[in-house]
C-alpha positions in Angstrom: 53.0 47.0 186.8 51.4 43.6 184.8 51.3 44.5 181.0 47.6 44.9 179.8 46.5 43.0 176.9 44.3 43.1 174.1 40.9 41.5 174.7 41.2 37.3 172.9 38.8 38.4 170.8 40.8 41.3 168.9 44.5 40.3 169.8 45.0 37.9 167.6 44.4 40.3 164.9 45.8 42.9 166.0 49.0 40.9 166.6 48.8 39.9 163.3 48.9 43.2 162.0 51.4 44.3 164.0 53.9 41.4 163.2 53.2 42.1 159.2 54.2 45.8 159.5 57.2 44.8 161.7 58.4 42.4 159.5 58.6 44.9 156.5 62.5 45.6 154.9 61.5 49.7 155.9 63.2 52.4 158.1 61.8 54.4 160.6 59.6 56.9 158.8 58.0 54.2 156.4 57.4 51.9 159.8 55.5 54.8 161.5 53.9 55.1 157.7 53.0 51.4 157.6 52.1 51.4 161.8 49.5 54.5 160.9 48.4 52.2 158.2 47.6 49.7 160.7 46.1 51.8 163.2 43.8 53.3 160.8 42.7 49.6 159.5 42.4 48.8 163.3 39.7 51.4 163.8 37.5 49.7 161.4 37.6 46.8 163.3 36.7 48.0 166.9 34.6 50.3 169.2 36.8 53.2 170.5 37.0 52.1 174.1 39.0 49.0 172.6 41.3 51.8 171.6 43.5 52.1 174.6 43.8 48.8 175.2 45.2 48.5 171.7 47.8 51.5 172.6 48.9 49.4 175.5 49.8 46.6 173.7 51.7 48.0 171.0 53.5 49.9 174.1 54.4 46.6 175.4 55.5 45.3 172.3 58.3 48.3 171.0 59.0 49.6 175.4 58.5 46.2 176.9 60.5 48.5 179.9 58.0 51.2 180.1 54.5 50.9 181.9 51.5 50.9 180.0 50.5 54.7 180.2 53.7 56.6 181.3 54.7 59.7 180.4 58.0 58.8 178.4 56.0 57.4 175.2 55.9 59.7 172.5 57.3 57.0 170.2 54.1 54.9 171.1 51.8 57.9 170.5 53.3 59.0 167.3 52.9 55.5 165.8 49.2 55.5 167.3 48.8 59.3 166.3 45.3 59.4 163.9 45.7 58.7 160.3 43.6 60.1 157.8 42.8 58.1 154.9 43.2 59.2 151.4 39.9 58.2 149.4 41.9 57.7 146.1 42.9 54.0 144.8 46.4 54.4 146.0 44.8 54.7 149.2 41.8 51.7 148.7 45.2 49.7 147.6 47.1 50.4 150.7 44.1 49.8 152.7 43.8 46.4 151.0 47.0 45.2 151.8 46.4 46.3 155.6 43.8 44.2 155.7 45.3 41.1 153.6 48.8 41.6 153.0 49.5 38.6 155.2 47.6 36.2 152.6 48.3 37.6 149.5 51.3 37.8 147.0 51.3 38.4 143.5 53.5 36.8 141.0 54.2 38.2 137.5 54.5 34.7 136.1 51.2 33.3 137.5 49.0 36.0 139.1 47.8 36.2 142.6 48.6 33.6 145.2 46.2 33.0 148.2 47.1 32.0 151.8 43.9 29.7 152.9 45.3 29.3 156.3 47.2 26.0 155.4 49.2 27.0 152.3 49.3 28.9 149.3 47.4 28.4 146.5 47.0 30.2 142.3 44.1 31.7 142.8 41.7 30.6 139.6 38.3 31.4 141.1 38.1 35.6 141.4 39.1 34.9 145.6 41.1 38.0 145.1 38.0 40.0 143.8 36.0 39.2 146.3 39.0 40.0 149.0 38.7 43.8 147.6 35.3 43.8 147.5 35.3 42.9 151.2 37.9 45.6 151.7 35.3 48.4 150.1 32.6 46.9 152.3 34.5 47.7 155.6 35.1 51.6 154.8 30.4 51.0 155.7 31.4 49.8 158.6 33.8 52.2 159.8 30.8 55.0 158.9 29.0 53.1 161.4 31.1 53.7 164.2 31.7 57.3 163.4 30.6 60.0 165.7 28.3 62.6 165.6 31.0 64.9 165.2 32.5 63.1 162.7 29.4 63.9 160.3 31.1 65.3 157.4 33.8 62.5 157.4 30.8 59.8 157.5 29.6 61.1 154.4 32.9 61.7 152.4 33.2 57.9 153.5 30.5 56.8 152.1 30.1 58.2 149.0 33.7 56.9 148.4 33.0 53.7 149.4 30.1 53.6 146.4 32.5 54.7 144.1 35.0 52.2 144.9 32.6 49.4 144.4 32.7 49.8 141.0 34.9 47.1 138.6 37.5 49.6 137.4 38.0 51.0 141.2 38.3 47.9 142.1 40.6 46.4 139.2 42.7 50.0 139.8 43.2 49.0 143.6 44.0 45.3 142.9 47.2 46.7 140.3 48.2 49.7 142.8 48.3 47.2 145.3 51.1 44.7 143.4 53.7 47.8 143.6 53.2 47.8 147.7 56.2 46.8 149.2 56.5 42.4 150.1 53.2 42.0 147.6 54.8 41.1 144.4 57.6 38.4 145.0 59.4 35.9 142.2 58.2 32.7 141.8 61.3 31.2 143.3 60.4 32.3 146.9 57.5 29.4 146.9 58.5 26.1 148.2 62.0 26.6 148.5 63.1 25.0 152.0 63.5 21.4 150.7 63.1 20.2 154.8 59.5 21.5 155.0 56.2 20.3 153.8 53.0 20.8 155.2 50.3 18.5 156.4 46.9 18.9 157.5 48.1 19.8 160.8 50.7 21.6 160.8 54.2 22.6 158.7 57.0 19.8 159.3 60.7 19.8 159.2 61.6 16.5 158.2 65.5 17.7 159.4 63.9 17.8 163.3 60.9 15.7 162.8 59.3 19.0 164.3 55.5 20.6 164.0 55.2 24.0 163.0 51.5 26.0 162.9 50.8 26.6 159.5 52.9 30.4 158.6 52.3 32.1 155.1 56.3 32.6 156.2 57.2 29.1 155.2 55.9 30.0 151.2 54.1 26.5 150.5 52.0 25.6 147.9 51.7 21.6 148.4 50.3 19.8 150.9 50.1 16.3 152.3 46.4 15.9 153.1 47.2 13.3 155.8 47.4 14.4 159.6 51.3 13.4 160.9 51.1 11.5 163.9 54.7 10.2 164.8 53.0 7.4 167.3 51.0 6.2 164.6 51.7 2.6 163.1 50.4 -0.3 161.3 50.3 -4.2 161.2 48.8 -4.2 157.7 51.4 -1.8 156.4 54.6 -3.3 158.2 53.0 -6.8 156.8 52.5 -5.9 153.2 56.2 -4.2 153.2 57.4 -7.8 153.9 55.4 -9.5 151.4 56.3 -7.2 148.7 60.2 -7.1 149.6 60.2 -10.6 149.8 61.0 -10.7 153.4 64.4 -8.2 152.7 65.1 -6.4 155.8 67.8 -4.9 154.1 65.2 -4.0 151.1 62.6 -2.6 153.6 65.2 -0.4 155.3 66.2 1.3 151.9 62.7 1.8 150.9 62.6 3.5 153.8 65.4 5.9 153.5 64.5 6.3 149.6 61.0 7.5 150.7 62.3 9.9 153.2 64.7 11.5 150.7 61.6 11.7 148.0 59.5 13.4 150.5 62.1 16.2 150.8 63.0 18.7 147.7 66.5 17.6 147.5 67.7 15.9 144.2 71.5 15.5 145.1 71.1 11.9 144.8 70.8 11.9 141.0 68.7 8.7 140.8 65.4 7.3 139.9 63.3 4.4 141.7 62.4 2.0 138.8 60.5 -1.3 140.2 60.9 -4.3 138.1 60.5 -7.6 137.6 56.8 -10.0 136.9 54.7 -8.5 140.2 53.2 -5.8 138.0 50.1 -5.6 140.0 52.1 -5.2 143.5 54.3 -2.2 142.0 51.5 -0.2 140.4 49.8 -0.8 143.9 52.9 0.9 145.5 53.0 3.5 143.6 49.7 4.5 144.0 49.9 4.0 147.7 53.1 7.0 147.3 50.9 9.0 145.4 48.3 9.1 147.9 50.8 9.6 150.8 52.7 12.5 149.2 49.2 13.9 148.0 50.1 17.3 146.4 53.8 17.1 146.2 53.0 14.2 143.7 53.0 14.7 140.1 51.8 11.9 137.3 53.3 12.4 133.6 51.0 10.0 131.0 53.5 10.8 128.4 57.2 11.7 128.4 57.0 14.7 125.8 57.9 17.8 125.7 53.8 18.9 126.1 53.4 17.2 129.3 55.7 18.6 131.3 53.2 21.1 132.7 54.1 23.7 135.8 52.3 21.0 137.9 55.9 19.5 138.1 57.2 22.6 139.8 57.3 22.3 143.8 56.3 18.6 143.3 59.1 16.0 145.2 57.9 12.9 143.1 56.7 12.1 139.6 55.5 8.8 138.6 55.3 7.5 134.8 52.6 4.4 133.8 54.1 1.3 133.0 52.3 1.9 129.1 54.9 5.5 128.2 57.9 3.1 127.6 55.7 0.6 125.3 55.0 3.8 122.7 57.5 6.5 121.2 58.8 8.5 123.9 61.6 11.4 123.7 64.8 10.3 125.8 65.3 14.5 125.9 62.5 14.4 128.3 63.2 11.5 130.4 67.1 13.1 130.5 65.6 15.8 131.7 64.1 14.3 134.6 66.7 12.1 135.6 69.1 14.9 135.4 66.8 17.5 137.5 67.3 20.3 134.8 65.3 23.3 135.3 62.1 22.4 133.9 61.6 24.0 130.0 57.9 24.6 130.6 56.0 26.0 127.3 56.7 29.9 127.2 55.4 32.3 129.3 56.0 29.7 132.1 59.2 30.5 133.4 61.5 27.8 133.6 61.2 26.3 137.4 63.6 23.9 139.3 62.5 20.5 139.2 62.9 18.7 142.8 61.0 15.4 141.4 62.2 12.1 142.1 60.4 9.6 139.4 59.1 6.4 140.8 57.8 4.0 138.0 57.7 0.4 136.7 58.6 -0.4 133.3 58.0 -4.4 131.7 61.3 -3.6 129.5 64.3 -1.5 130.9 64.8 2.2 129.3 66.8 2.4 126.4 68.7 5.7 125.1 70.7 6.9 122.5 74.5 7.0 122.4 74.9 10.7 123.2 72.7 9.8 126.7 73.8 6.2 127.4 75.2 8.0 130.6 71.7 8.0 131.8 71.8 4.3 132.9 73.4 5.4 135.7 70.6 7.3 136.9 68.0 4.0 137.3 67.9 2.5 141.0 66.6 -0.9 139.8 64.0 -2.9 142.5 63.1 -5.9 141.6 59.7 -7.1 142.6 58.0 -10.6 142.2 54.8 -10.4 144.7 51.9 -11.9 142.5 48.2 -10.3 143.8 44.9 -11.5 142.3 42.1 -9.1 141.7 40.5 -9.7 144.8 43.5 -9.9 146.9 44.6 -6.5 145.2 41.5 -4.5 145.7 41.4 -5.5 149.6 45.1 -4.3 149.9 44.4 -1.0 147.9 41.2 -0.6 150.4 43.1 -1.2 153.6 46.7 0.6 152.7 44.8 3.9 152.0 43.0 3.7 154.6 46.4 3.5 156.9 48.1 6.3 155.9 48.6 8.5 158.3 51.0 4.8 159.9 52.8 4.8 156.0 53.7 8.5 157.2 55.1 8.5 160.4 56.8 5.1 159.4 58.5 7.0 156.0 59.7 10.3 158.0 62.2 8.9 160.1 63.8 7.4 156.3 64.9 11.5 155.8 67.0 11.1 158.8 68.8 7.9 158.0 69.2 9.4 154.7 70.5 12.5 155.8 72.8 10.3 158.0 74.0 7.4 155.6 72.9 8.5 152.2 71.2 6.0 149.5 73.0 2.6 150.4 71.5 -0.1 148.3 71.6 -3.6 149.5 73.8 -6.3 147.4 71.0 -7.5 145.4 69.8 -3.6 144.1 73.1 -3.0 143.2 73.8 -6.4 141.5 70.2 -5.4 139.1 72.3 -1.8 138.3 75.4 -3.1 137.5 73.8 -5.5 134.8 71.9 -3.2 133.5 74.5 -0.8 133.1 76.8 -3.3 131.5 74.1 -4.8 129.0 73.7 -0.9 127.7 77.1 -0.4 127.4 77.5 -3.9 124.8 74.8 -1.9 122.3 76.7 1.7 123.4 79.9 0.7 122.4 78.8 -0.9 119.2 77.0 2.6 118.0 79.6 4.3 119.0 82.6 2.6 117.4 80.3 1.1 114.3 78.3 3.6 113.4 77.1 7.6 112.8 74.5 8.7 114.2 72.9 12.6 114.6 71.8 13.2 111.0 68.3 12.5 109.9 69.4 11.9 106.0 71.4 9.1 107.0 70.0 5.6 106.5 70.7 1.8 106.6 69.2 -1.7 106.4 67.9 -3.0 109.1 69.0 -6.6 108.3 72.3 -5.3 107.2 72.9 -3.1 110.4 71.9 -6.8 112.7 74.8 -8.7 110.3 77.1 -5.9 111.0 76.4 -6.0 114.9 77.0 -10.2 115.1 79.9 -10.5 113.3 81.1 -7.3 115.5 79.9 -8.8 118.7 81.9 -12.3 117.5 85.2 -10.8 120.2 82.1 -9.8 123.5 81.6 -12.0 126.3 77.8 -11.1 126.7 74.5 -13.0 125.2 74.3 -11.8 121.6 70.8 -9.8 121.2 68.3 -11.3 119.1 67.4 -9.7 115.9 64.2 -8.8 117.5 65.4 -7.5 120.7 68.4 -5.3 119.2 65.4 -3.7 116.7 63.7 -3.0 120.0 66.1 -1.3 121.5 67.6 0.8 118.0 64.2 2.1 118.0 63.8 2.9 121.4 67.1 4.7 121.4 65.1 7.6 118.8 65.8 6.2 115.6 63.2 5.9 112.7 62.1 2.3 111.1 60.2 2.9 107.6 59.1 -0.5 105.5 60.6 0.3 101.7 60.4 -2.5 98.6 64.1 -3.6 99.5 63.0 -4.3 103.2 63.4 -2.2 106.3 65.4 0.6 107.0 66.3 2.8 110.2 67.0 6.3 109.7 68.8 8.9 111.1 71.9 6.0 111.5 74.2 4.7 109.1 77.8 2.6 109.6 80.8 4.4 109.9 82.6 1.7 107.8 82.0 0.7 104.0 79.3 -1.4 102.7 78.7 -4.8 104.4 81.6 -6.9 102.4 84.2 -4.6 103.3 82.9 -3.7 106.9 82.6 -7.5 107.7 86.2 -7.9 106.5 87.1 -4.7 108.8 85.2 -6.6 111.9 86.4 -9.6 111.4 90.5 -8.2 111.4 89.4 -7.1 115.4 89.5 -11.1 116.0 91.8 -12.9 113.5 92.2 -15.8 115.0 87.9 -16.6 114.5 87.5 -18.4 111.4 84.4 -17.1 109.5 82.1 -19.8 110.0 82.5 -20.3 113.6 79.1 -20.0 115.8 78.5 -17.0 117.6 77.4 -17.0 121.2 73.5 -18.1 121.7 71.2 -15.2 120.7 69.7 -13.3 123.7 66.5 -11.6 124.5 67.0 -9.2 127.7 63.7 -7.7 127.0 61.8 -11.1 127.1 62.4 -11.8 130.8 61.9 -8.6 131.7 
């Protein structure tokens, strides 16, 4: 005999139901317990003749063997045995949940999370309120349907249902219904499959290239408002890639695969995306292009300090910095941080979350850090870019890239795959731009480190004095000696102090490890014998000038 089914109206719902009771972590008794719940939620919602229809499909469903109405189902008419409602807030709370405990999860750390069919969202505007409130409001329509027979019932209902309405009911069912079992969950169950992310249409698993229907199962909270066509392409993407990799195939192909691996929450790569070079106007252009595509998973820190590192980060897969937060003060803690993908120290009584950010930025001068982080360096993926834009030409291209997106996404998915395949490969001329940089931070490293103590606010030294120190030690390097401007830049940017005294200017927090400057130049100068004292240095250099 066929298997009846629910009429498309009320199966959906039912369905629903059924598969949130089913899925509970509960035994026999508190499934029957959780079924009745069900059932009794399910007569709200329908006329009575629905009724056996209902029976059969949850029939079909547990004794997919059995026909629909045979005499062999007492488990089937057990779980659909009537369930009598207790009118006390234990009972408005479990009721509740019936109703809503497929879009609704609480969190101690943040409060109540709301499913809104696409993901799962802080709720900050009273939804849940109104979610109880509706709750209440469908114990009037149950009274509706009630028989004649069922007089004394009706009005028990009622007059509970006005009492519940009230704020205290309703804030006593809202914290009964947190101690349900599967309501209250730990913020670490959000967003933690770093191969999904959801779009407007659907969830997607970048590992298949698959399209999921949006399922409170997958715990998102982000989402790329863009819908994913993998046909989807575009002439003025593919020709403004060219342009701005200077016709790099090789370039292109990593961009690619770096893309990919940012849209995922993995972080096993260690490194950052820093764009440099004169084309200021095509990099910030490309970075707001990223923002756009990655839409919520995208996260924008003004300034690297401890007070911006907001729980906006957490569940975000890239962060971009403006150009501008490497011109000012910034705390290289912070930055290390980033690069490092610590758990984020969010201000207390945040809990600390996991940060799955990659940072994408462009910087005019290279970041700088102090001794005990010089290790950071090798956390920068350097991209040079030289594509000049003018105004007009850079207002078209912002106009006409947004409005391709949806051809920037399905061209950036496949780069997961090749990442997932071949890793982060960069082509000769990326990794030429890292291993200078690397080098030209260890020339200042090395000095600190064998010239000077550092770690100790009270310590202090001339800043002329501390330049004479570093020539006559840099007399035995191979590399461009710095300028006295550019090695002041980069002390200070390292986290030392500059103050302006009568005698001149001093850094603080550094002082040499040697004695004064007679007797250190003396000690320098025995690390090269052979070079007379008056012998030129090599010319003076300025990395940050061309930068």
């Amino acid at each position: 005999m066929p298997v009846r089914v629910a009429p498309p109206a009320l199966s959906a719902f039912w369905l629903m139901r059924i598969g949130y009771a089913l899925s509970l972590p509960c035994g026999g008794t508190d499934l029957v317990r959780v079924t009745h719940n069900h059932f009794f939620v399910f007569h709200f919602f329908t006329t009575r003749k629905d009724k056996p229809t209902m029976f059969d499909l949850l029939n079909s469903l547990l004794n997919p063997d059995e026909e629909p109405s045979g005499p062999s189902n007492r488990r089937i008419l057990r779980l659909c045995a009537p369930y009598e409602h207790h009118f006390t807030d234990l009972g408005n709370a479990r009721h509740f949940i019936a109703q809503f405990g497929h879009q609704v999860r609480y969190v101690p750390s943040q409060g109540w999370l709301i499913f809104d069919g696409t993901r799962w969202h802080l709720d900050d505007s009273e939804q849940i309120l109104a979610l109880a409130h509706t709750s209440i409001q469908s114990y009037y329509e149950e009274a509706r349907n009630l028989t004649n027979d069922d007089d004394d019932l009706c009005k028990r209902l009622l007059k509970h249902a006005e009492r519940s309405e009230s704020l205290p009911r309703l804030t006593a069912l809202l914290t009964l219904a947190r101690t349900l079992p599967g309501i209250t969950v730990p913020h670490t169950r959000f967003d933690a499959d770093p191969g999904l992310i959801t779009v407007l249409n659907g969830t997607l698993d970048l590992r298949s290239r698959t399209l999921y229907e949006h399922n409170p199962e997958h715990y998102i909270t982000r989402l790329i408002p863009i819908n994913y066509d993998p046909e989807a392409c575009s002439a003025v993407w593919d020709a403004f890639l060219d342009r701005f990799t200077d016709h790099n195939p090789a370039l292109q192909q990593f961009l690619r695969c770096a893309i990919g691996y940012s849209l995922s929450g993995h972080t096993n790569e260690g490194t950052s995306f820093l764009l440099t070079g004169p084309g200021q106007q095509a990099q910030q252009l490309f970075l707001s292009i990223l923002r756009a595509l990655f839409g919520d998973y995208a996260s924008h820190i003004p300034v690297l300090r401890p007070r911006y590192l907001t729980p906006s980060l957490a569940g975000a897969h890239i962060a971009t910095i403006p150009a501008h937060a490497f011109l000012s003060s910034y705390d290289p803690a912070v930055l290390a941080t980033l690069l490092d993908a610590e758990p984020l120290p969010l201000p207390s009584p945040s809990p600390s979350y996991q940060n799955h950010a990659k940072l994408w930025f462009s910087a005019p001068d290279l970041p700088q850090f102090p001794p005990a982080l010089s290790y950071l360096r090798t956390r920068f993926t350097l991209l040079s870019i030289t594509l000049s834009l003018s105004s007009a030409e850079l207002i078209q291209l912002s106009q006409d890239l947004h409005a391709v997106l949806p051809a920037i996404l399905a061209w950036a998915v496949p780069g997961y795959t090749l990442w997932s395949s071949i890793g982060l490969q960069p082509p000769a001329s990326v990794a030429a731009a890292c291993s200078f940089y690397q080098d030209e931070q260890d020339e200042l490293s090395s000095f600190l480190e064998l010239s000077c103590t550092t770690g100790d606010d009270s310590l202090s030294i001339s800043a002329h004095e501390l330049y004479q120190v570093y020539t006559l030690w840099h007399r035995t390097e191979a590399s461009p000696r710095l300028t006295e401007q550019a090695f002041g830049r980069l002390i200070l940017r390292r986290g030392f102090r500059r103050s302006r005294q009568a005698s001149g200017r001093f850094y603080h927090g550094i002082a040499l490890t040697v004695p004064p400057l007679d007797q250190s130049c003396a000690h320098l100068r025995d690390r090269a014998p052979g070079l007379p004292p008056d012998q030129p240095s090599s010319p003076p250099h300025d990395p940050t000038s061309s930068v």
